[in-house]
N, C-alpha and C positions, 0 to 999 in steps of 0.2 A: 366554595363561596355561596353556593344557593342554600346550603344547610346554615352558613352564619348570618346571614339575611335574613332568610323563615325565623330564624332561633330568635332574632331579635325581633321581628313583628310579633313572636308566639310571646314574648315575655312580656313584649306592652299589653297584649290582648287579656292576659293572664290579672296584668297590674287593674289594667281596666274593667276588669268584669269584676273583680275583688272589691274596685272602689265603688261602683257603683251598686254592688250589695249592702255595703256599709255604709256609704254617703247619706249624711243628712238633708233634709229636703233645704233647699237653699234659701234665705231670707231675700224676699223682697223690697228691691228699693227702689225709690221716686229718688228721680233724677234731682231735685232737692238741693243738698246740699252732699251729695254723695261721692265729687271726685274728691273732695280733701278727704272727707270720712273715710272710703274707701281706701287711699293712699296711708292714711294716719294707721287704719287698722292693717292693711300691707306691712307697714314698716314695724309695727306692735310685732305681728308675727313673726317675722323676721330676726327681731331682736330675740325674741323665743325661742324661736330656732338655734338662732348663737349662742344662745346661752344653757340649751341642752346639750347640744351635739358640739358644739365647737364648730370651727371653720370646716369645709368639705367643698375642696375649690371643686365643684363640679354646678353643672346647671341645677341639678335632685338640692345642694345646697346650700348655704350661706359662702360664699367666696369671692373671689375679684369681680366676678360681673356684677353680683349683687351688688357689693362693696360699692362699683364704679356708679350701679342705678339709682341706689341712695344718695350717692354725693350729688347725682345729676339733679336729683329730686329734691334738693334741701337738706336733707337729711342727716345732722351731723352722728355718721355711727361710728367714726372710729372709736372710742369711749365704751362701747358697747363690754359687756364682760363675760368671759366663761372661763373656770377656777383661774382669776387670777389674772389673766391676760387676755388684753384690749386685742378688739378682730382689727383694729387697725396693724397692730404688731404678727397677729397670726395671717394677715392676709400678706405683709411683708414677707413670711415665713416661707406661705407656702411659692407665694411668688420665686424666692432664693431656690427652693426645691424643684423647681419647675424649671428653672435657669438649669442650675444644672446637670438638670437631666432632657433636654433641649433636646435631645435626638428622638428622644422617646413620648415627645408629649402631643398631641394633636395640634395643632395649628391654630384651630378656633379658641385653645385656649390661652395657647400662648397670645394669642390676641387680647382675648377678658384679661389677662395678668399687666397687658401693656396699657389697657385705659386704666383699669386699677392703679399702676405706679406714675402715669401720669398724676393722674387724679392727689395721689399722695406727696406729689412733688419729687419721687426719688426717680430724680433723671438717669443716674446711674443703673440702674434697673431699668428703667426703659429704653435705655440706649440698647444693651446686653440682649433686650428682647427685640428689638428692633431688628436688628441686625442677625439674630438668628431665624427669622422668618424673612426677610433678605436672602440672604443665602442660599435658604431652601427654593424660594420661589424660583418655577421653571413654565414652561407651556402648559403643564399640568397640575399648577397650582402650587398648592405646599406640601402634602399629603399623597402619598402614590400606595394605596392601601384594596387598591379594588373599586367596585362602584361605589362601599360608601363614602369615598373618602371625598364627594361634592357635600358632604352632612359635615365637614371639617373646614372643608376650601372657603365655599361660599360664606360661610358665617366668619369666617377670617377676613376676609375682604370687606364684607360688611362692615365689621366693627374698624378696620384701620381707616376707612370712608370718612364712618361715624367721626371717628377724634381727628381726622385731618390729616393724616398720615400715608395715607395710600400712595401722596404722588412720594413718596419717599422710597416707593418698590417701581418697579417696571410695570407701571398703568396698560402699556400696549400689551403685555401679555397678561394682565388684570382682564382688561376689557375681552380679548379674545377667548379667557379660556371662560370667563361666566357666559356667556353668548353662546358658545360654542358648547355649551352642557344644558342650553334649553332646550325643549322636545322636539325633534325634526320629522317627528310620523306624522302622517296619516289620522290616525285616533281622533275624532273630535275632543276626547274627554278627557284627552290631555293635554290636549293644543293650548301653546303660552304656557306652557307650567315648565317645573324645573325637577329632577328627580334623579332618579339610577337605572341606570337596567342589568337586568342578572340574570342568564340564560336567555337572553329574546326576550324577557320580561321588563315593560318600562312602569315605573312607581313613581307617581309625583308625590313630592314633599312638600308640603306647604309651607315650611320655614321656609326652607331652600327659595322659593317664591317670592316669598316677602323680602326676603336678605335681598337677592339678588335685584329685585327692583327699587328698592331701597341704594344699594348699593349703584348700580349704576346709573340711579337720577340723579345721585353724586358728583357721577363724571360727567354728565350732560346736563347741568342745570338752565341752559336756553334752550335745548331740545334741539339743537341744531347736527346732531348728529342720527343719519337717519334709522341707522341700525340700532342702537340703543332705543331710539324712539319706537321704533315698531316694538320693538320685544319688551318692554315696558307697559307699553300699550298692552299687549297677546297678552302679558302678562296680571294685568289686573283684571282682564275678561274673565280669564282661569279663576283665579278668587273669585270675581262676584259670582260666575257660573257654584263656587260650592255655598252660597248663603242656602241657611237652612230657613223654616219659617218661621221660628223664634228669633231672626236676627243675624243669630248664632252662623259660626263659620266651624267649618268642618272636614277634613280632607280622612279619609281610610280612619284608621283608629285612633287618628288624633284626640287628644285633651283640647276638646271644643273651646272653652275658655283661655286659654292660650293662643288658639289662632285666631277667638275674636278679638282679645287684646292686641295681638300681631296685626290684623287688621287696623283695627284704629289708629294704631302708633306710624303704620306706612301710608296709611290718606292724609293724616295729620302733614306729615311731612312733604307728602305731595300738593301739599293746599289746598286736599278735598276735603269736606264735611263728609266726616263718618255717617252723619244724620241723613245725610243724603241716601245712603245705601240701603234702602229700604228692600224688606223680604217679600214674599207674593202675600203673608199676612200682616203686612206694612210696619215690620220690627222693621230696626236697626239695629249693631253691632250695639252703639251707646246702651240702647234700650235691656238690650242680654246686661250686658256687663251690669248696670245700676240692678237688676232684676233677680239676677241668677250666680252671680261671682262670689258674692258672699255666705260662707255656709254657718250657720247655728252655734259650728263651737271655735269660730273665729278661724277656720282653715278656708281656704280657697279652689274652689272649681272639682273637679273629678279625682285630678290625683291627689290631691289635698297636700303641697309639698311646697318646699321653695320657691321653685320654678314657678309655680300658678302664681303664688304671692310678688314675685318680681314682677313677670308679666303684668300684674295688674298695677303697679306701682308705674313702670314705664305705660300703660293707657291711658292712668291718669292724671302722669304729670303730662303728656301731650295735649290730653283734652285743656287741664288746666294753663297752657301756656299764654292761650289769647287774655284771658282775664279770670278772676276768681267764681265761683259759684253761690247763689244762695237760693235757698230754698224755691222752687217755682210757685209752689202755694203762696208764697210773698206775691209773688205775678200778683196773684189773682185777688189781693189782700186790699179793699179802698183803702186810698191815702186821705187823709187830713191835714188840709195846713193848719199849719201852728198859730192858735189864738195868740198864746202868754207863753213864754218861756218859764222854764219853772226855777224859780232860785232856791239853791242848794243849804239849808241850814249851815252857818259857820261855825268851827270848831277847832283852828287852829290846824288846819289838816296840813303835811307836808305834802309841798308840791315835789314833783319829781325834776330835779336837776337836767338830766336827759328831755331836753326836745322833740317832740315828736316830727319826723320830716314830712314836708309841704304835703296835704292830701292827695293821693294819688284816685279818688274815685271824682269822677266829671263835676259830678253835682252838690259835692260836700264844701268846696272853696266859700268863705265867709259865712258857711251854716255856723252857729252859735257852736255847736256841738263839734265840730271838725277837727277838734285837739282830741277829742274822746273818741272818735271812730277810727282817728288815725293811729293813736294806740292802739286800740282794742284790735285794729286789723294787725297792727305791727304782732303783737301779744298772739294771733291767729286765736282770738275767741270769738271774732266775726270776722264777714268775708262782705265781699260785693258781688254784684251781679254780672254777666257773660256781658253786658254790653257796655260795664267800666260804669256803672252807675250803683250811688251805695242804696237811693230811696230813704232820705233819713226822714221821711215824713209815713213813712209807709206802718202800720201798723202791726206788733212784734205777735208770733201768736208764741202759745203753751210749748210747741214743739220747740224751737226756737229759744226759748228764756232756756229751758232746760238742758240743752245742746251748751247756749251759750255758759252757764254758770260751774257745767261740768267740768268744761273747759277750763275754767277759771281756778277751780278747784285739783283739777289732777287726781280724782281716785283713783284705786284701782280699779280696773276695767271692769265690765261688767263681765260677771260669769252668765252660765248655762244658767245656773240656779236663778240667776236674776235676770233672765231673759225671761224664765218660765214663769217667776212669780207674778210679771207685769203681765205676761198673759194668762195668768189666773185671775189677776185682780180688777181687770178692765172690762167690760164688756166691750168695749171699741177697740182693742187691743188688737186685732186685725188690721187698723185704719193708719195708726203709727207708723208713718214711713219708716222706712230700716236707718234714713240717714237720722234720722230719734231714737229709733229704738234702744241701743244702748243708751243710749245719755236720758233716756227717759228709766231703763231700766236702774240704772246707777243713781238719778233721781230720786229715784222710789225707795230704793236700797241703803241710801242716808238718809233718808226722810223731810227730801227737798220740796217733795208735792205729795199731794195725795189727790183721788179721785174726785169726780163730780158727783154728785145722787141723783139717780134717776127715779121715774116716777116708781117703775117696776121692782123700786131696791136695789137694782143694782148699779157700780160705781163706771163712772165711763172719765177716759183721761181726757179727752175733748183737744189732742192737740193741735187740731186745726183753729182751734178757739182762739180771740186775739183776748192779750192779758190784762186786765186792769192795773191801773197805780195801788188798791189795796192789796190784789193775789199779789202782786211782784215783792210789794215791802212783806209780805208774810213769809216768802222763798228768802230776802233778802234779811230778814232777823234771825230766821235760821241759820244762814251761813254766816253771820256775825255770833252769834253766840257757839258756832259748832267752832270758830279759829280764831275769836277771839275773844270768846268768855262771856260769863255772864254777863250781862247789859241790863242799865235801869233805863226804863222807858222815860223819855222827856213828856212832861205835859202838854198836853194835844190844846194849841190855842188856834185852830185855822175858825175862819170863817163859819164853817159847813163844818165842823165836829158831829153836829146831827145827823150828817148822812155817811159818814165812816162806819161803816158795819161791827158790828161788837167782835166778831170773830176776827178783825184785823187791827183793832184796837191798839192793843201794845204793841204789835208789831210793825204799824205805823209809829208808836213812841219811839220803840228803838232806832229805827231808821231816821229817823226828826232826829233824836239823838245823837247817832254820830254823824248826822250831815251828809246820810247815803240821798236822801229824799226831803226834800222839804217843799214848801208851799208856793202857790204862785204872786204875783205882784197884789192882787186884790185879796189876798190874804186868803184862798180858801186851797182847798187841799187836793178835793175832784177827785176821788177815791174809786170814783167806776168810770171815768176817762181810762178810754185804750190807750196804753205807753206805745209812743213810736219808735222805732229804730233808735234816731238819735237820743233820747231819751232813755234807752235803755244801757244804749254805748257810755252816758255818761255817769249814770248811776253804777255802772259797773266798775266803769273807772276808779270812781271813790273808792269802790268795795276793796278792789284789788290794789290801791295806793297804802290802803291803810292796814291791808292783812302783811304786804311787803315790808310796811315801817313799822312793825309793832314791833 
């Protein structure tokens, strides 16, 4: 047993020392607008993943757990395809294969196979699996394989916790035997943790950790039980004892990015502020994840595999639960109230039959624009801010338009190639938070924006810069004439023609033309007025009403 133990620390060590030879330096991100982005680029890879390798019900790949965390996240992936057949059908597949080889499968995964069929409505299947981790379960868990087999037990209990199923097994030997497998030495530096021992030797696991206090704040959610309490308690001491100074969490030769995910997703659920956890260099977990989780050629954390990519999907549908994210640079953006409302050129444009439902952000209810924010959030090409407020007065910057219209757009993702060209072509190209940098990259890449000129020659993307009504209609004739053809400019009758800049000319016509942009009540145009949120929600709206009815 001490040789299949070592064998398996030597083979992580192996994996780990390979990835961090080869690992690209990681993209930095402002917390921004970074848990959808990050989540969105999760689930990108993921679908990549299925669609090279096919299904690989294991953690290393795309299968029932994943399956279960995208469902949990929004994410509709059954549809997903590789030669042929949807991973909804392949994850059914492997599930059947798993059923019936029950005797032989780990427990932790007949667990992932039973939120998976949950998840897909085939109760028959989950009945089948139900009931064969029933059966196994004894004093000892599911699993009776040596010490590793608490790396099977504990994540099995976890996850039937998770779906609500647990009390469907014998809870009093649940409760006993995770308790019963937290550390009872001596050892400060293990004290609260949860792990194996193998020859006299004890090893804490930092899943095992997390699972299990996860798991049994489960079964004690008033705290009223003292033994779970205590050991709950020991047990989140042990975590924050491993915070590193990046933020970052870390136990032996763990994939640091997984257990700072693991972290945020168990405070989350404890009703702590991950933010709260600050390092002796005043990171947090949040701080790593937005900073360090993303790497250059769109894989995730050290091992650069499935596993990273889910974890980071479950951190940040958690983060995401209380309310949605938008950029914190908005924070810091003055707000303008609104002189004039701006009225939209008419042109017969189809309204959309579908209603948009009642605004859901605090401060949007009888804003003018509230039918347009409420799509655009429904549509996810905008979002709102942590404290349920959308700011429809707040002023939109570069970063932002370009995120948002990308959105709007669906290219294809930005490559390597187009990551590197924006940082050849900016000189502030350092300054582009990561939750931009694609969509600025892919911007660039269709020829949505081009640079600033600086005194020195050289071109800077300025997207902290808030956008005028002329830069937006120049983005926005572009993407009319890139999906819906050639366009004649309308003639420019505003008020203030003379202060419309030559280089935005026609493409304020075109925009006046289809009724993307038009004029205000006094008749003038205000071509270097900063566009606000709302304002931007609604012109976009048009955009995307009339690319859909063409």
């Amino acid at each position: 047993m001490k040789t299949r133990f070592l064998s398996r620390r030597l083979v992580f060590l192996t994996i780990l020392v390979c990835s961090l030879i080869f690992l690209p330096l990681a993209v930095t991100f402002d917390r921004a607008e970074a848990e959808p982005l990050l989540a969105d680029r999760a689930a990108q890879y993921l679908k990549n993943e299925y669609a090279k390798n096919g299904v690989i019900n294991a953690d290393m790949g795309v299968g029932s757990h994943a399956f279960y965390l995208l469902a949990t996240a929004g994410v509709d992936a059954g549809a997903w395809n590789h030669d042929g057949i949807s991973l909804a059908d392949a994850v059914i597949s492997a599930i059947q294969s798993d059923i019936a080889n029950a005797g032989q499968v780990p427990a932790k995964r007949l667990a992932q196979d039973l939120a998976a069929a949950k998840t897909l409505g085939r109760e028959n299947l989950a009945d089948q699996l139900l009931l064969a981790l029933k059966n196994r379960q004894d004093s000892e868990g599911f699993d009776k394989n040596g010490p590793l087999s608490v790396y099977s037990n504990i994540p099995a209990f976890e996850i039937l916790s998770r779906i609500g199923l647990l009390d469907r097994l014998d809870t009093g030997l649940a409760r006993s035997y995770v308790l019963g497998m937290q550390y009872a030495g001596t050892e400060d530096k293990y004290r609260g943790s949860w792990g194996s021992t193998d020859n006299g030797l004890f090893y804490a696991d930092f899943m095992a950790v997390t699972g299990a206090v996860r798991m049994l704040s489960r079964m004690d959610p008033g705290g009223s039980d003292a033994g779970i309490r205590e050991a709950v308690s020991s047990g989140l001491d042990w975590l924050k004892r491993q915070q590193q100074p990046g933020g970052n969490f870390m136990a032996g030769m763990d994939d640091t990015l997984i257990d700072t995910c693991d972290v945020i997703v168990t405070l989350k659920e404890l009703g702590i502020d991950p933010g709260t956890w600050v390092s002796s260099a005043g990171k947090s977990p949040v701080d790593y994840l937005m900073s360090e989780a993303l790497n250059p050629d769109g894989s995730f954390g050290q091992s650069q595999n499935a596993m990273d990519a889910v974890w980071v999907l479950w951190a940040c549908r958690a983060l995401g639960e209380d309310a949605e994210t938008q950029p914190a640079v908005q924070a810091q953006v003055q707000q303008v109230q609104p002189a004039q409302q701006e009225q939209p050129a008419t042109i017969g444009q189809t309204k959309s039959a579908v209603q948009p439902a009642p605004p859901s952000f605090k401060d949007t209810a009888g804003h003018w624009a509230w039918e347009s924010i409420s799509r655009m959030a429904e549509k996810g090409i905008t979002a709102g801010y942590s404290d349920g407020s959308f700011k429809p007065e707040a002023q939109v910057t570069r970063n932002e338009i370009a995120a948002m219209i990308v959105r709007l757009l669906q290219p294809a993702p930005a490559s390597a190639q187009d990551v590197q060209l924006i940082n050849d072509s900016f000189a502030d190209a350092g300054d582009i938070p990561v939750w931009a940098l694609e969509a600025a990259a892919v911007a660039l890449r269709e020829g949505l924006v081009s640079g600033c000129p600086q005194q020195d020659g050289s071109l800077s993307f300025a997207g902290g810069k808030a956008v005028n009504r002329a830069e937006l209609s120049v983005m926005m004739a572009r993407v009319i004439e890139m999906k819906l053809g050639q366009a004649e400019p309308k003639v420019l009758d505003f008020a203030d023609n003379n202060l419309i800049p030559d280089w935005a000319g026609r493409s304020v016509g075109i925009v006046y033309a289809r009724g993307i942009a038009g004029g205000y009540p006094d008749r003038t145009f205000q071509a270097e007025k900063a566009v606000t949120r709302a304002e931007a929600a609604s012109m976009i709206m048009r955009l995307a009403d009339q690319i859909d009815n063409k």
